[in-house]
C-alpha positions in Angstrom: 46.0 9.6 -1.7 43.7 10.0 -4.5 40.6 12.5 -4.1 37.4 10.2 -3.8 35.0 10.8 -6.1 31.5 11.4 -4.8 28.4 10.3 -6.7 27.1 14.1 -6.9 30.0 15.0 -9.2 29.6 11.7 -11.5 29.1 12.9 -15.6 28.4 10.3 -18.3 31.9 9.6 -20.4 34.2 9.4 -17.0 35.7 6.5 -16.3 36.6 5.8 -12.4 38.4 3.9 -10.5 37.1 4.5 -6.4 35.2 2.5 -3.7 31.6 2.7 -3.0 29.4 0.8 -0.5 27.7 -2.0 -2.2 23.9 -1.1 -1.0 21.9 -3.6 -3.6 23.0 -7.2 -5.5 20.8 -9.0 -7.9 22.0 -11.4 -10.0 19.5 -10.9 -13.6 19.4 -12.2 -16.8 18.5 -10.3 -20.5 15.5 -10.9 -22.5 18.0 -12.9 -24.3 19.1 -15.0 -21.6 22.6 -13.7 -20.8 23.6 -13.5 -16.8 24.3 -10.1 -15.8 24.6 -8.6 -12.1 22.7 -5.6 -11.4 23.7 -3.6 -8.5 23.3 -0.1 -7.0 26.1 1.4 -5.6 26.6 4.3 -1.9 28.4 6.8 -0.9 27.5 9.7 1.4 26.1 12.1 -1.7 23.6 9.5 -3.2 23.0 6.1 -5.0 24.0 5.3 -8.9 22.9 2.0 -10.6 25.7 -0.7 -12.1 26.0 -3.4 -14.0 28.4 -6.3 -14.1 27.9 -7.9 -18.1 30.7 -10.2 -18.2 30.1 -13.7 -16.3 33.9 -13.6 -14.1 33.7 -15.6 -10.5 36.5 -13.2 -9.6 34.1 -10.2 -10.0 31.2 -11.4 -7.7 32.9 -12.7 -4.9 31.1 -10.0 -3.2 27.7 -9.3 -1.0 25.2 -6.3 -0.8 26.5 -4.3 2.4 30.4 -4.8 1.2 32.7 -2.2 0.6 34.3 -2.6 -3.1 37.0 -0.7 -5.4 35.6 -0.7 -9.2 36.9 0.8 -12.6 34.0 1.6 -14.3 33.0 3.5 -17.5 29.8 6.1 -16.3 27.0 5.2 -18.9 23.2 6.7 -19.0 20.4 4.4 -19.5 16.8 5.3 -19.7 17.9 9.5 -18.6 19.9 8.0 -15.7 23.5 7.4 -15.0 25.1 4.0 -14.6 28.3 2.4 -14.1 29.2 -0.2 -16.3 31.6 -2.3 -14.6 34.9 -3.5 -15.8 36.6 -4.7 -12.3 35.5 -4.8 -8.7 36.8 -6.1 -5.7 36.2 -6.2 -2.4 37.7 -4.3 0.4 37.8 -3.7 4.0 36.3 -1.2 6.0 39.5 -0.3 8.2 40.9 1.0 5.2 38.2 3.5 4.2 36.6 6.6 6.5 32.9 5.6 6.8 32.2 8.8 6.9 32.3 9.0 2.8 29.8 6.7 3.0 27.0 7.2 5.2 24.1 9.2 4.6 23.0 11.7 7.4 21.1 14.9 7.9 22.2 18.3 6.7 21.0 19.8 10.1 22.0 19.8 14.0 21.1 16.6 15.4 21.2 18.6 18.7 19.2 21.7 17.9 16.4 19.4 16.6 16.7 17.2 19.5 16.0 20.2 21.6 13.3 21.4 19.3 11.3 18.5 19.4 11.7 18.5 23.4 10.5 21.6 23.4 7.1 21.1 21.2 6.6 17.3 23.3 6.7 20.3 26.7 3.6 21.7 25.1 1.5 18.8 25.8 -0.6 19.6 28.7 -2.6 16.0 29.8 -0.2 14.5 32.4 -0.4 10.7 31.5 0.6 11.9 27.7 3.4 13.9 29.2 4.7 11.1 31.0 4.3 9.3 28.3 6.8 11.6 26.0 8.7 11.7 29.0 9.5 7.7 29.0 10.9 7.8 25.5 12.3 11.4 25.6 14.2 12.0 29.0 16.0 8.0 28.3 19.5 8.9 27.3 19.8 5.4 26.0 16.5 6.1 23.4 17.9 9.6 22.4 21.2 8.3 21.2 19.1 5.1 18.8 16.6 7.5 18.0 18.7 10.5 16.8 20.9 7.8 14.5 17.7 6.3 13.4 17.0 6.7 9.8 13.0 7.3 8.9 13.3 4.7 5.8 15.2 2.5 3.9 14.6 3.9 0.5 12.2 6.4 0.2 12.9 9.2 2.6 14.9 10.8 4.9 17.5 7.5 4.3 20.0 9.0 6.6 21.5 9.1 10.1 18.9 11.2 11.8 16.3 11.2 9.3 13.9 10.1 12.0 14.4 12.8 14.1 14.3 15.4 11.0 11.1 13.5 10.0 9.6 13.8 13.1 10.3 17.0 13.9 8.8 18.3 10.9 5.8 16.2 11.1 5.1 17.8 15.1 5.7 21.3 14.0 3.0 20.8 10.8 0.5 19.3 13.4 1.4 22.1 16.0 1.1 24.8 13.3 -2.5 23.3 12.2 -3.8 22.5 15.6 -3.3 26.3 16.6 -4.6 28.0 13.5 -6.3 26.2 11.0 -8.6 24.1 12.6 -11.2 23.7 15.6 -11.8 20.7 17.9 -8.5 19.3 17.6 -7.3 17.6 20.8 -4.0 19.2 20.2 -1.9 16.7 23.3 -3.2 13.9 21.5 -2.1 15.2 18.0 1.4 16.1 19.2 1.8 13.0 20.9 0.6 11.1 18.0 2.9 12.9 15.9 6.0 12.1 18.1 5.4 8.7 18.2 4.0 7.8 15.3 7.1 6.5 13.8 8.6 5.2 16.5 8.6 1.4 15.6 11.7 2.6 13.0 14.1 2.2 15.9 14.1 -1.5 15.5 12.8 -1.4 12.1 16.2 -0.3 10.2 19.7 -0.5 11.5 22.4 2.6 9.7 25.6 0.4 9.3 27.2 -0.4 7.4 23.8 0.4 5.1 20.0 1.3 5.8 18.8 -2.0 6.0 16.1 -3.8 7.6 16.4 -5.8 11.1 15.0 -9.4 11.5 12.3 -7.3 13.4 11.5 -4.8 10.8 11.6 -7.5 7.9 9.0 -10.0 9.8 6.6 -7.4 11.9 7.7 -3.3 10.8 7.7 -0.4 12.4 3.9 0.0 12.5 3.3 -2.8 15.0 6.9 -2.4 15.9 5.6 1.1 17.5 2.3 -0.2 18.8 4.0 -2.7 21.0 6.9 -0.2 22.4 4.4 2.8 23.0 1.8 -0.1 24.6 5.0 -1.3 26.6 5.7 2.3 28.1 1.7 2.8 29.0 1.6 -0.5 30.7 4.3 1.7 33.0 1.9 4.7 33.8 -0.3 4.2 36.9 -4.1 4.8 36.0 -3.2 5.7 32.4 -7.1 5.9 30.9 -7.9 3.1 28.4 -10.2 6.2 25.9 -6.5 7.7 25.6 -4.4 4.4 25.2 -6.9 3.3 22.2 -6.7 6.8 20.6 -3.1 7.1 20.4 -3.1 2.8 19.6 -4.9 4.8 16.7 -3.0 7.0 15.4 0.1 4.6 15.4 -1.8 2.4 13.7 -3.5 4.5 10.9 -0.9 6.9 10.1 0.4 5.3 6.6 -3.7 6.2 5.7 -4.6 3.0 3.3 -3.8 -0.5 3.2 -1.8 -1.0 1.2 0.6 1.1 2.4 0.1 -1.1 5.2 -1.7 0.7 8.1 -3.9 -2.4 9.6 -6.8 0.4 9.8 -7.9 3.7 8.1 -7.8 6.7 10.0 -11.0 6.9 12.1 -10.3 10.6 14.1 -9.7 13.9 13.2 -6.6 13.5 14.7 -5.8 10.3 12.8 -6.6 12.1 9.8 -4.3 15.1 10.0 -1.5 13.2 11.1 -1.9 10.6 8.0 -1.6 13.5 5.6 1.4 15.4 7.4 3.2 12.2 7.5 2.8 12.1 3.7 3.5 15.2 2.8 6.8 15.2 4.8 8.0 12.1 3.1 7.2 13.0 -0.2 8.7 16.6 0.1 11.7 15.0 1.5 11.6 12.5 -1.8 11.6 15.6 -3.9 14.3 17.3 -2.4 16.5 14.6 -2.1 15.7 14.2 -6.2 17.1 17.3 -7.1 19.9 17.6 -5.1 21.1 14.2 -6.8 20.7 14.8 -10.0 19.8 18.7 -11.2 22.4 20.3 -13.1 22.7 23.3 -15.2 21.5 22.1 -18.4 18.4 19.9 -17.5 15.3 21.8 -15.9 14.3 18.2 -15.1 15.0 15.5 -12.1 14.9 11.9 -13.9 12.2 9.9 -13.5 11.2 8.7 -10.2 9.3 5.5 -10.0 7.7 6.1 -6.3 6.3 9.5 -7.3 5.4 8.3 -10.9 6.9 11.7 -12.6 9.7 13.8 -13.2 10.0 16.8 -10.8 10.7 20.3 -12.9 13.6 22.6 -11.6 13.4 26.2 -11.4 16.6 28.0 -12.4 16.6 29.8 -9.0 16.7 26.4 -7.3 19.4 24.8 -8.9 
């Protein structure tokens, strides 16, 4: 069987003949008026643009989320690598390993399972703890929530990325709470940090391709979240409105502005940290992700990343 050829190892001048998950489709036209297909192709290793520039009804009779076999010439285009198309066809699933093809975390989805049990065990007010304890102790929400990606595109794209993303986020929090600043109500923080993107359960579905749910396209995760942690409150005898409408906060605030579409700005100290741990997660995760895809030995520099509006230097140590 031939070797598969992972996206990582792509170099401009190859030309390959593999299969790759078809994760975008758009059909374009030039400035001149020529039809074109533009499509961005998956594997487990990353994402690499293509292009279809021959009109041929036998080469689109494809969708986004299919699995295809190309022959392609590797092209770069603006400091970025693309496939120009030759052929392309579709194929099934049975006769592929999935595995190739599906993002997911570097790390032990148990170990940081464990680790985030463990920092959710150092909330002290009892209705926040039951509260933890409704998501956290339900086998049936551990298993969604540890395959749960935190995004569809911009970071931690991959099975368990949500955990990862949380886990990180609760730790930052837990770190500031204790050393950095006064008058944080440290259970509400760490609750607020655990939950905050909680919504992405039904926002995104993994297979065969992040990809948005009916759900997540119409309402995301935001008020996706706000309704499922309101759900699980309605659950807890006595739980006391002050603390529902604080943590209704920081679900609600967390993306910081809107027009990253939080429905409110953060209003409480708590609110506030969380926003900007959230965001600085994400976009070190973006970063990371950027040079692992595309640094190599003769380029100090990532390409260009529209989302972070620059290109990311690479030390030589870090390559």
């Amino acid at each position: 069987m031939q070797k598969k050829i992972f996206i990582k190892d792509i170099k401009e001048g190859q030309s390959i003949i593999d299969c790759f998950l078809v994760s975008s489709k758009k059909k374009l036209t030039t400035k001149r008026g020529k039809p074109y297909i533009s499509l961005v192709f998956q594997d487990k290793t990353g994402l690499i643009d293509g292009k279809i520039w021959e009109e041929d009804k036998e080469k689109i009779d494809f969708s986004k989320n299919d699995f295809v076999k190309i022959e392609a010439l590797v092209q770069s285009y603006q400091e970025q690598l693309q496939l120009n198309v030759k052929k392309i066809k579709k194929i099934e699933l049975k006769e592929l390993d999935v595995s190739d093809f599906i993002f997911s975390t570097q790390n032990d989805i148990s170990k940081m399972f464990q680790e985030l049990r463990m920092i959710s065990k150092e909330v002290k007010n009892p209705y926040f703890l039951q509260l933890l304890d409704k998501f956290f102790e339900d086998k049936e929400f551990e298993e969604k929530f540890c395959q749960s990606p935190a995004a569809k595109q911009i970071h931690h794209v991959y099975i368990g990325g949500l955990l990862e993303h949380t886990l990180s986020v609760a730790k930052i929090c837990s770190f500031l709470a204790k050393t950095h600043f006064s008058g944080i109500n440290f259970d509400l923080l760490i609750t607020g940090a655990l939950l905050h993107d909680i919504g992405k359960i039904d926002e995104l579905s993994v297979l065969p391709a992040v990809d948005y749910t009916d759900a997540g396209k119409l309402l995301g995760h935001i008020l996706l979240g706000f309704k499922i942690v309101q759900e699980k409150i309605n659950t807890i005898s006595g739980f006391p409105a002050d603390l529902q409408m604080l943590i209704e906060h920081l679900i609600i605030s967390h993306h910081g502005q809107y027009e990253w579409g939080s429905p409110k700005l953060p209003q409480t100290l708590e609110a506030v940290i969380l926003h900007y741990v959230d965001d600085l997660d994400a976009k070190m995760n973006t970063i990371q992700q950027l040079m692992n895809s595309d640094s190599n030995e003769n380029n100090n520099w990532t390409s260009y990343h529209k989302t972070l509006g620059r290109n990311i230097y690479i030390e030589k140590n870090k390559r």
